[in-house]
C-alpha positions as CSV (number, residue, x, y, z in Angstrom):
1,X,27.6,44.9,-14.1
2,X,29.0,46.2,-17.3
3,X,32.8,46.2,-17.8
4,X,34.5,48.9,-20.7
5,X,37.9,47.5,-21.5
6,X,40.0,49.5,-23.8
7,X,41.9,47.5,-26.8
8,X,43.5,48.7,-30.2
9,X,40.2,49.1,-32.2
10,X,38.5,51.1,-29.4
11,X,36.3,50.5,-26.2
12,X,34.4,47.3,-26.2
13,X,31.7,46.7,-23.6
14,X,32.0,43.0,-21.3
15,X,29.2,41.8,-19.5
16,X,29.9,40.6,-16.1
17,X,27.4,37.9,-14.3
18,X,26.9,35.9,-11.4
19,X,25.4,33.0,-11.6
20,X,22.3,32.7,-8.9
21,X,21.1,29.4,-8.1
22,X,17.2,28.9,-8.1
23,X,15.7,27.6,-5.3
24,X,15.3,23.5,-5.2
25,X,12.1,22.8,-6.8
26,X,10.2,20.4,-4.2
27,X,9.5,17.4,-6.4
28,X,8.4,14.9,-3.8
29,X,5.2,13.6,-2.7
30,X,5.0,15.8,0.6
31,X,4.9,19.0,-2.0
32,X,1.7,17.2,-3.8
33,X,0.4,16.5,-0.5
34,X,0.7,19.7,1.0
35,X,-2.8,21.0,-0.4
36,X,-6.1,19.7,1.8
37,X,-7.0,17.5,-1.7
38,X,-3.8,16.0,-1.8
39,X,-4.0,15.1,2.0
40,X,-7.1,13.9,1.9
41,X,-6.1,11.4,-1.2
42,X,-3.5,10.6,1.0
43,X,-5.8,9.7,3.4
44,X,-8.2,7.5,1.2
45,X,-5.6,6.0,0.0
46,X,-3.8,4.9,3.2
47,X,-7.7,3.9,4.7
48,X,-7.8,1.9,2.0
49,X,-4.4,-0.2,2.1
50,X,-5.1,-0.3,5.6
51,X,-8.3,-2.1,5.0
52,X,-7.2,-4.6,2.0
53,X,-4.6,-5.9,4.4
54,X,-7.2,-6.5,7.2
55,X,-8.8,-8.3,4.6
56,X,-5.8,-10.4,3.7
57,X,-5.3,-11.0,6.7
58,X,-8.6,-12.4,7.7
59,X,-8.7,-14.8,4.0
60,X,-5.6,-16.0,5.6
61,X,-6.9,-16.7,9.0
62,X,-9.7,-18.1,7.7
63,X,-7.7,-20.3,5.1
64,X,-5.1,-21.4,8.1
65,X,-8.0,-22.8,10.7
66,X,-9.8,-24.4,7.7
67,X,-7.2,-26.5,6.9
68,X,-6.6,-27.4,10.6
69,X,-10.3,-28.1,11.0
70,X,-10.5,-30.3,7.8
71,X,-7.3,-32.3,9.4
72,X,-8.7,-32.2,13.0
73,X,-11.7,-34.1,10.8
74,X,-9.5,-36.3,8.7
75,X,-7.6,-37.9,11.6
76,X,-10.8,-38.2,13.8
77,X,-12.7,-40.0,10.7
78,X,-10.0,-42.6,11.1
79,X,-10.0,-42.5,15.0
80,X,-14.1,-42.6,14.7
81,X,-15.6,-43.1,11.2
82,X,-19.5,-43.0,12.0
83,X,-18.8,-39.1,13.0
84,X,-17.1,-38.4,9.8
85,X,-20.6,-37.1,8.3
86,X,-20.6,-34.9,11.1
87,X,-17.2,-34.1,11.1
88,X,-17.4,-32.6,7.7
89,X,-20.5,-30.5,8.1
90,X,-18.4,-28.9,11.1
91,X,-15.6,-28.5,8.2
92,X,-18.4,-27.2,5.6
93,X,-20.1,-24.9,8.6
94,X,-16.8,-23.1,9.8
95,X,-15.9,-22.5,5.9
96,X,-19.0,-20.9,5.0
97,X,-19.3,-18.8,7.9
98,X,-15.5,-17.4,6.9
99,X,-16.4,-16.8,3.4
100,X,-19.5,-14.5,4.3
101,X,-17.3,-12.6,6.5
102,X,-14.5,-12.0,3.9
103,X,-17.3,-10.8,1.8
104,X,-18.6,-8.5,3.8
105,X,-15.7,-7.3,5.2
């Protein structure tokens, strides 16, 4: 809107605004995952956090009844030393087996 104002050296024109505020940008990871790429990169990347921490998991399973196992095997070679051969290939058998699973999991 344009303003004339009258003053001793003659009419000067004032401009007078309103300042509009734009609307909010969206700057947050739902606005990048609104498009069907970004959901499905979403996706992938939530299949595959979802599938290192199975993985975790299972190392840590594995590493947990190992080391129970391999004391099971330490106090029983004490208790019964002419098993202890046998008591180790149990140990060795249990943590082989684990390791091919972590591996192919």
């Amino acid at each position: 809107m344009f303003q004339n104002t009258n003053n001793s050296r003659g009419f000067e024109t004032t401009l007078v605004s309103e300042v509009v505020p734009s609307a909010p940008t969206r700057r947050s990871l739902s606005a990048l995952f609104a498009s069907r790429a970004g959901s499905l990169m979403l996706q992938d990347a939530m299949l595959e956090a979802g599938h290192d921490r199975c993985r975790a998991l299972l190392a840590q399973s594995a590493l947990q009844n190992t080391g129970s196992i391999a004391a099971m095997a330490t106090r029983l070679s004490s208790i019964a030393p002419m098993g202890s051969e046998h008591y180790q290939a149990i140990v060795d058998a249990y943590a082989r087996n684990a390791a091919v699973q972590i591996e192919r999991w």
